[in-house]
ROMI-578374 format. One record per residue (C-alpha): x, y, z. Coordinates in pm, 1 decimal. Layout:
BEGIN
          x          y          z
          X          Y          Z
...
END
This chain:
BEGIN
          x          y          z
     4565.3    10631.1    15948.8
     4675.2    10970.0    15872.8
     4708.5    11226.4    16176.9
     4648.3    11591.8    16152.7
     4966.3    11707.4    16324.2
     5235.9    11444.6    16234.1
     5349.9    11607.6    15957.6
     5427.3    11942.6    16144.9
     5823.8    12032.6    16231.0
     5987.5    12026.3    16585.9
     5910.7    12417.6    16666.8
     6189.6    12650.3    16655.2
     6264.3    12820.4    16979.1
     6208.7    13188.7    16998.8
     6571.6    13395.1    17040.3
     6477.7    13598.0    17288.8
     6224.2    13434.4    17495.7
     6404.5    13131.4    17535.8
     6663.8    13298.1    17711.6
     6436.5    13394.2    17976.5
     6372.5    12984.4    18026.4
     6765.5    12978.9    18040.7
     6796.9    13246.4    18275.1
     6544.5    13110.7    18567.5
     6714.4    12781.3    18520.5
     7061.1    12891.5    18566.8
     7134.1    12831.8    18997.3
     7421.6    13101.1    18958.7
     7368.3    13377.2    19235.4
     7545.0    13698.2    18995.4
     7355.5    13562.5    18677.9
     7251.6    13880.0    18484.9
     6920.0    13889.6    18209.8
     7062.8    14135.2    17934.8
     6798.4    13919.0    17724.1
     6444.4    13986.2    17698.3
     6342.8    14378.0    17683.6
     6182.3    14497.2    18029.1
     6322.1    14748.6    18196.3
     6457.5    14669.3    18582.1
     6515.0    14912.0    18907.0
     6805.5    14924.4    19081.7
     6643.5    14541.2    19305.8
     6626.8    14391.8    18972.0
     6243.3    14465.8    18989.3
     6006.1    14623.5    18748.7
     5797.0    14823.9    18925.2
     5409.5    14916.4    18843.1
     5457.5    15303.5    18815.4
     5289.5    15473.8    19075.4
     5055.1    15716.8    18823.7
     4921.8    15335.2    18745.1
     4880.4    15208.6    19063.3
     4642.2    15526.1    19143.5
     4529.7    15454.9    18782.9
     4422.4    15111.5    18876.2
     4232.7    15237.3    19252.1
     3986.9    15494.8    19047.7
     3962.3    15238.7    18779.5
     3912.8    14956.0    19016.9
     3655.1    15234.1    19226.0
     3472.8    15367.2    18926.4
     3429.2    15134.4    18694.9
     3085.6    15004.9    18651.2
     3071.5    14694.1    18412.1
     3242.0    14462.4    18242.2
     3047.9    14468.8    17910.7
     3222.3    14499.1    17598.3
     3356.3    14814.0    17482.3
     3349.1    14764.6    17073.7
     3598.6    14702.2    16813.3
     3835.8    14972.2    16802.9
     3843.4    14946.9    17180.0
     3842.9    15275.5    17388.3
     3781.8    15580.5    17223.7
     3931.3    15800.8    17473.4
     4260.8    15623.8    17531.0
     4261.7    15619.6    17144.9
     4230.8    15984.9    17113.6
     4464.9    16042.5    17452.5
     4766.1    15822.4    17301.3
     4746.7    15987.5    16976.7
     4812.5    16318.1    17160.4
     5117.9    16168.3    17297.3
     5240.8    16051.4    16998.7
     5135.9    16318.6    16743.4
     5132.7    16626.2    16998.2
     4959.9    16935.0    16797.5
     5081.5    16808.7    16445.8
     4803.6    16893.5    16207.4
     4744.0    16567.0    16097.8
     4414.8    16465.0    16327.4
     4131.4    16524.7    16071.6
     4281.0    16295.3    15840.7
     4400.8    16046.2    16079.8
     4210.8    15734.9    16234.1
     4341.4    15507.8    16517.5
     4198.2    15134.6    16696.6
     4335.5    15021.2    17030.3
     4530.0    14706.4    16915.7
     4667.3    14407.0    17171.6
     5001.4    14569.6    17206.7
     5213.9    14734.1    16881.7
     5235.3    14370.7    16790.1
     4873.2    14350.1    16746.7
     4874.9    14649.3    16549.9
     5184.0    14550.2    16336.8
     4981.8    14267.7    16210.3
     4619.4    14449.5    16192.6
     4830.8    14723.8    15965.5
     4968.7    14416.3    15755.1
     4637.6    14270.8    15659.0
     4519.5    14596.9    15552.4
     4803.5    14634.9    15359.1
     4733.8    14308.9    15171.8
     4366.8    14386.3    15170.7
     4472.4    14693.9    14974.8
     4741.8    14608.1    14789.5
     4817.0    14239.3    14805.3
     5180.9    14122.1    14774.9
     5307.1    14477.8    14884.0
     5679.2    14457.9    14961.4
     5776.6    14563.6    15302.0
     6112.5    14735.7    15346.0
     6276.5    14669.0    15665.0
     6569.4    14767.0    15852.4
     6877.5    14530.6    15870.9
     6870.8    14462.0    16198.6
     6532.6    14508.2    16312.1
     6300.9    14395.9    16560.9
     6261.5    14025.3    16558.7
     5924.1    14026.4    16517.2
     5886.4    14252.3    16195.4
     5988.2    14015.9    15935.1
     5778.7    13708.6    16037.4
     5458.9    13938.5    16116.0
     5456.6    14107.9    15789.8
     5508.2    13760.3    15610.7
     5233.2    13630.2    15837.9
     4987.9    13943.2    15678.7
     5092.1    13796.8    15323.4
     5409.2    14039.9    15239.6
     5630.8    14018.6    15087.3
     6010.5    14196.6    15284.4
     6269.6    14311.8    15185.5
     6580.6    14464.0    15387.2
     6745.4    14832.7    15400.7
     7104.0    14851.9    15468.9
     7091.8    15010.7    15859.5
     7408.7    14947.6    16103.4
     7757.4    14978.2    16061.5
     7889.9    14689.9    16222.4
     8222.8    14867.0    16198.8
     8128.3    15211.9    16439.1
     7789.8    15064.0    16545.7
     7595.8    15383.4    16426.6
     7403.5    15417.2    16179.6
     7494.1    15374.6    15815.6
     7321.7    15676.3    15682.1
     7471.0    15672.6    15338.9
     7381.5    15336.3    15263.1
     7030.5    15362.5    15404.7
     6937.8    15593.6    15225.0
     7074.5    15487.0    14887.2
     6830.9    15134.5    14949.8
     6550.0    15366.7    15100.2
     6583.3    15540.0    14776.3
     6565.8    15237.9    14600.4
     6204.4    15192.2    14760.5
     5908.4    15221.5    14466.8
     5534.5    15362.3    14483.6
     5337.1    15123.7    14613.1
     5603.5    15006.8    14845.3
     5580.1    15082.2    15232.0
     5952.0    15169.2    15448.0
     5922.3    15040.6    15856.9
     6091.1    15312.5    16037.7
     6198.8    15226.4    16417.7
     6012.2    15593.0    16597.9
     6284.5    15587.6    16809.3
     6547.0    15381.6    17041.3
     6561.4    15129.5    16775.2
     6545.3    14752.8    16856.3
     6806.9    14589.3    16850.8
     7078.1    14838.4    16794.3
     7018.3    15127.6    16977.3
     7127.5    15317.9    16675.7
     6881.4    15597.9    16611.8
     6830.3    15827.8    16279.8
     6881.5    16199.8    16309.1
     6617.1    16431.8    16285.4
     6787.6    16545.3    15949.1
     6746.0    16197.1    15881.9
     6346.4    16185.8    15914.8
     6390.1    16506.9    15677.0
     6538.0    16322.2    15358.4
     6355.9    15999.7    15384.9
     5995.2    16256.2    15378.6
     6183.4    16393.3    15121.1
     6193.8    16068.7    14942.6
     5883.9    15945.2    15031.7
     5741.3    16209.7    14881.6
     5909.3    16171.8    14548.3
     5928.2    15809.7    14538.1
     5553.8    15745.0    14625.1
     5647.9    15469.4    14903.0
     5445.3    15471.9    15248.3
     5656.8    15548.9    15572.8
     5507.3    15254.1    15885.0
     5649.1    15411.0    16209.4
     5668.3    15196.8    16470.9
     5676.6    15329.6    16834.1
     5747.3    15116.3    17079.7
     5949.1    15342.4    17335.7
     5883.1    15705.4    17313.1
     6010.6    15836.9    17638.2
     6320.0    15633.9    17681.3
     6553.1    15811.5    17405.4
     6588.6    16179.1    17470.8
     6233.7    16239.6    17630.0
     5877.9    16215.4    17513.8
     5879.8    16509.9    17301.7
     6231.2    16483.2    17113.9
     6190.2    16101.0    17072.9
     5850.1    16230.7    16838.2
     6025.9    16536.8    16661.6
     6135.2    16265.0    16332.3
     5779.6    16111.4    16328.9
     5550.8    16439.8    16413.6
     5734.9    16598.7    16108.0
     5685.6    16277.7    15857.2
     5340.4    16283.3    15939.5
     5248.4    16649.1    15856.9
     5497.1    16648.1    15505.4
     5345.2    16268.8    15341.4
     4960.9    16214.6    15191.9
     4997.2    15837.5    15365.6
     5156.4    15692.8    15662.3
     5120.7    15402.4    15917.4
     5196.0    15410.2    16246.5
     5198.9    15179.3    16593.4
     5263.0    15274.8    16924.4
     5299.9    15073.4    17283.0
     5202.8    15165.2    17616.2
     5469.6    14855.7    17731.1
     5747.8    15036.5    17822.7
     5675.1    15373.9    17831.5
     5341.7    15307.3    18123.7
     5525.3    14973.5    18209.0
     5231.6    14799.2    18057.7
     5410.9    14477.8    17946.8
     5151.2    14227.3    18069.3
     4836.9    14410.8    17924.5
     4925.0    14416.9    17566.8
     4789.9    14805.8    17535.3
     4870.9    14969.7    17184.1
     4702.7    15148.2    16871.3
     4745.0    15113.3    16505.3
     4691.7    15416.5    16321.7
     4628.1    15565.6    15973.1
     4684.1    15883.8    15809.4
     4559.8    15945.4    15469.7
     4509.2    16189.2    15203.4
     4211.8    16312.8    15352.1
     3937.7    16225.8    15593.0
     3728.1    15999.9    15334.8
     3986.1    15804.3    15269.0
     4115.9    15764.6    15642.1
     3786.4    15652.6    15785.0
     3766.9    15393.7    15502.3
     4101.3    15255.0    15631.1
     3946.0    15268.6    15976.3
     3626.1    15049.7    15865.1
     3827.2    14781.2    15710.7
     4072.5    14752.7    16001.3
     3750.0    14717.4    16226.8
     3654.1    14431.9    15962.4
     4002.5    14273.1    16015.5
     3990.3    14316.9    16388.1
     3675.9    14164.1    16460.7
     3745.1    13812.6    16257.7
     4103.6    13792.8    16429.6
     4078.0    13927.9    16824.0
     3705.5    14100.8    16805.3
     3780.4    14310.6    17071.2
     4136.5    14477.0    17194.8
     4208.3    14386.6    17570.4
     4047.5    14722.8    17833.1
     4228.4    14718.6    18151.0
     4551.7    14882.8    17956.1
     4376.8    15105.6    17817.1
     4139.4    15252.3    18108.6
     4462.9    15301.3    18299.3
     4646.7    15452.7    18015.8
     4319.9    15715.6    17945.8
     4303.2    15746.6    18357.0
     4612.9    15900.3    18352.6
     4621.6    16116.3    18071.7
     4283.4    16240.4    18196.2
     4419.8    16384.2    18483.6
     4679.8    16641.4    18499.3
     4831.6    16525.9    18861.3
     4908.5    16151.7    18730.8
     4973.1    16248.9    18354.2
     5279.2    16492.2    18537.6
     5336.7    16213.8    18817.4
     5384.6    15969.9    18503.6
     5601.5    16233.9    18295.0
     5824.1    16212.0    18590.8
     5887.0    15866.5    18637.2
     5925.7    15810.2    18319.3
     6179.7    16086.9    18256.1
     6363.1    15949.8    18547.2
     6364.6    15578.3    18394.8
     6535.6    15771.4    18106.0
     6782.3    15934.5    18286.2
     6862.8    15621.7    18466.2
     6956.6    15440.0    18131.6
     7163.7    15674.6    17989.0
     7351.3    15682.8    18347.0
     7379.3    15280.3    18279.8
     7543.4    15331.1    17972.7
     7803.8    15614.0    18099.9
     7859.8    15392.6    18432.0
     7945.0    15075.5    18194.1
     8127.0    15279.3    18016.2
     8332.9    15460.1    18263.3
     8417.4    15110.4    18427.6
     8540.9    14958.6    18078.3
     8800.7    15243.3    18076.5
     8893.4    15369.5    18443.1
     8953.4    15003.8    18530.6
     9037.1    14792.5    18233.2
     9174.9    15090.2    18009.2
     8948.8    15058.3    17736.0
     8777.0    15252.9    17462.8
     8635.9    14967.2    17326.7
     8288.2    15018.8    17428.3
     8225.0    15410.8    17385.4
     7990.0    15344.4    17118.0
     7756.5    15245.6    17393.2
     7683.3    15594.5    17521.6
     7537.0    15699.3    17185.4
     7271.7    15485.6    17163.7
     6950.4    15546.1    17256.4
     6655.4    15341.4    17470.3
     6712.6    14983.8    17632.8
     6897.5    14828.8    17369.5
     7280.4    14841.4    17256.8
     7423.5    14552.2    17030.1
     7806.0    14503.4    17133.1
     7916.8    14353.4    16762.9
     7997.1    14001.0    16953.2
     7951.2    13653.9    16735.1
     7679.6    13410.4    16867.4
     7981.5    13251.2    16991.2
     8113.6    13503.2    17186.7
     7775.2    13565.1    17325.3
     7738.7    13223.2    17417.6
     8055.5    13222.5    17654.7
     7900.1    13516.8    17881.4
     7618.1    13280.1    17912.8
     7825.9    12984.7    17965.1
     8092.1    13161.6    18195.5
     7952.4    13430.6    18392.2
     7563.8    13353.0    18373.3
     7552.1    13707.6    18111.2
     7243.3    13642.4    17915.6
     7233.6    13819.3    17598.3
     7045.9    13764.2    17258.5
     7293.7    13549.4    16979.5
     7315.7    13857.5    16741.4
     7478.1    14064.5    17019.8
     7193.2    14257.6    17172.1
     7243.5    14344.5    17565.2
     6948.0    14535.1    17737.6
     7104.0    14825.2    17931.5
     6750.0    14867.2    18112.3
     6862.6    14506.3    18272.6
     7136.9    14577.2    18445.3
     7184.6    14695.6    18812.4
     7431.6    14997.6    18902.5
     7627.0    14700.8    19162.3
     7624.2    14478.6    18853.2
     7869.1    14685.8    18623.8
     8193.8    14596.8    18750.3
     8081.8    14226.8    18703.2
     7935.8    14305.0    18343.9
     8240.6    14503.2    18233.7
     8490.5    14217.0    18338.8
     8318.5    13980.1    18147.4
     8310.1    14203.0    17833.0
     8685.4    14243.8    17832.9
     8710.3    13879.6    17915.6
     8515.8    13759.2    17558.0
     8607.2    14040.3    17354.2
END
C-alpha cells in the first residue's frame, strides 16, 4: 500500500524560531534571547503600547458585529497606513493598497501577482536578507537572484558593489529593497543611495519592491520613509509592504498591506482586482482586530501623538542599547572591536561571528543568537550588557 505522506523529508527546522524552543528550554537564570525579532522593555517584557490598549477599549466598546469586512480588508486602516508610509508624496491616485496578514502575507500576495503578470520574473535580493524573502518569492513561482549588500569586512554597506549588480538588474526584473533598518544586518542605504538606484530603475526598466517592516525604529517615522517616499514619486511602477508588528507592537495580529503603484490609475486598480482574485482563493479575508486598532489610532489625534511617542521612545532606547554595549566593550575590556554596532539602524546588528562561534554563546553563557551572526539589540536589557559584552570578548 502506498501512503500519501511517506515519501515526504524530515522537516527542516526554522533558524530563527527554533531558537526560541532552545531558549525556554534552557534552565539558566542570565540566559539572554538575541534570537527571534520582538522588541523587549527594560523587565524583558513586550508591552501592548498604551495608544493600543485605549485602541482596543473603544474598539472593544464600539464595535457592533463581527461580520466580514471584504477582501482587501479595512478600507480606512488601508488608506490611514498608506499615509504613514507615503506621507504627502504624490503618488495616491495611482496607487492601490489591500490589508494583507502581516508584510509576510503581502510579500507573497505581491509574488503571485508578479507571476500572474509576468511568470518566471527574477527577483533580485539582497545578500543577506530577511530569511523569509527567498523561500516566499520561490513559493509565488520566482525565480531569485542575489545583489552583493554587506561588507563582511566594515559591516556597512557595500555600496559600490551593490550597485554595480543592481545595475546589472534588466526590464522586466523587480529589485527587493529593505525600507529601512534592514534585517539581518542593520546596515541601511543612504538617502543618496535611494537616489541612484531610482536613477537606475528608471533607465534599466526593473521594478523597485520596498519592504517596510520597521519604519519608526531607524531614525524616526519620517526619515526612515525619506529613501522610499522619493522612489515612489521618480518610477512609473513600484511594490511595496509594510507591518504594523513592530512599529504598533502588533506581532500576534499579523496586520500589514501590500501595495501597488503604477503608471496611472487604470492600470493600478487592475493590479488591485487581481490581487483581490489572489487573496480570496488563498486567505479570503485579511485578519480585523489589527487593523481596527491600527485605524483607531490614526483616527484620533490624542492616540496617533500618544503612539508617535512611544514609539519614538522605543527608538531612542535602541540606539542607547547599542552605545551602552558599546561603551562597555571599550571602557572595560578596551576594545574597538564592536563600534560598527552604533551605526546600524533598527533591532538588528550582525556581529561577523561563524555559526560556530555563535554556537558557543549559546552553549556557554545561554546568548541566543541566529547561526549567521544576527543579535537583536531590541532583546537585550540595560543590566544585561556587562554580561553580553563579556561573552563577546570571550568568543571573538
Amino acid at each position: 500500500m502506498t501512503f500519501m505522506f511517506s515519501h515526504l523529508s524530515e522537516p527542516t527546522l526554522d533558524p530563527i524560531l527554533s531558537l526560541s524552543v532552545a531558549y525556554r528550554n534552557d534552565p539558566r537564570e542570565d540566559k539572554v534571547d538575541l534570537g527571534i525579532g520582538v522588541y523587549r522593555n527594560s523587565e524583558g517584557q513586550t508591552p501592548i503600547m498604551k495608544a493600543v490598549s485605549e485602541a482596543q477599549r473603544i474598539v472593544t466598546n464600539e464595535q457592533q458585529t463581527k461580520a466580514y469586512v471584504g477582501l482587501a480588508g479595512c478600507e480606512e486602516f488601508n488608506q490611514s497606513i498608506a499615509k504613514v508610509v507615503f506621507g504627502e508624496t504624490p503618488i495616491y491616485d495611482r496607487m492601490s493598497i489591500i490589508q494583507t496578514p502581516g508584510a509576510s502575507g503581502g510579500l507573497r500576495m505581491l509574488g503571485d501577482l508578479l507571476n500572474v503578470a509576468a511568470p518566471g520574473t527574477t527577483v533580485w535580493l539582497s545578500n543577506p536578507s530577511y530569511v523569509n524573502h527567498k523561500p516566499v518569492m520561490e513559493a509565488a513561482g520566482l525565480n531569485v537572484k542575489f545583489y552583493r549588500y554587506f561588507n563582511t569586512e566594515t559591516k556597512q554597506v557595500d555600496t559600490d558593489a551593490m550597485l554595480t549588480d543592481i545595475s546589472s538588474a534588466g526590464a522586466g526584473d523587480v529589485v527587493l529593497l529593505h525600507g529601512c533598518c534592514h534585517n539581518p544586518t542593520g546596515a541601511d542605504i543612504s538617502l543618496e543611495d535611494w537616489k541612484q538606484i531610482t536613477d537606475l530603475s528608471v533607465r534599466n526598466g526593473f521594478v523597485p519592491f520596498v519592504d517596510v517592516a520597521y519604519q519608526g525604529f531607524g531614525d524616526g517615522l519620517e526619515a526612515d520613509a525619506f529613501g522610499l517616499r522619493h522612489m515612489a514619486e521618480n518610477v512609473e511602477e513600484m511594490l511595496l509592504t509594510t507591518s504594523c508588528s513592530k512599529n504598533f507592537g502588533l506581532y500576534r495580529e499579523r496586520t500589514g498591506a501590500a501595495v501597488v503603484i503604477g503608471k496611472n490609475a487604470k492600470e493600478a486598480a487592475n493590479a488591485r482586482g487581481k490581487l483581490l482574485t489572489l487573496a480570496r482563493s488563498t486567505y479570503t479575508m485579511p485578519p480585523d482586530h489589527g487593523a481596527a486598532l491600527v485605524k483607531t489610532i490614526l483616527a484620533d489625534e490624542h492616540l496617533t501623538s500618544q503612539w508617535q511617542t512611544e514609539l519614538s521612545e522605543m527608538q531612542q532606547r535602541l540606539v542607547s542599547l547599542r552605545d551602552g554595549l558599546c561603551k562597555e566593550l571599550k571602557n572595560n575590556h578596551s576594545s574597538d572591536q564592536f563600534d560598527f554596532i552604533m551605526a546600524h539602524k533598527g533591532m538588528f546588528t550582525v556581529l561577523g561571528f561563524t555559526a560556530e562561534q555563535m554556537q558557543r554563546l549559546r552553549t556557554d553563557f545561554g546568548i541566543y543568537g541566529v547561526d549567521d551572526g544576527r543579535i537583536n539589540i531590541a532583546g537585550l536589557s540595560e543590566t544585561q550588557l556587562p554580561y553580553v559584552a563579556n561573552a563577546l570578548m570571550s568568543v571573538s
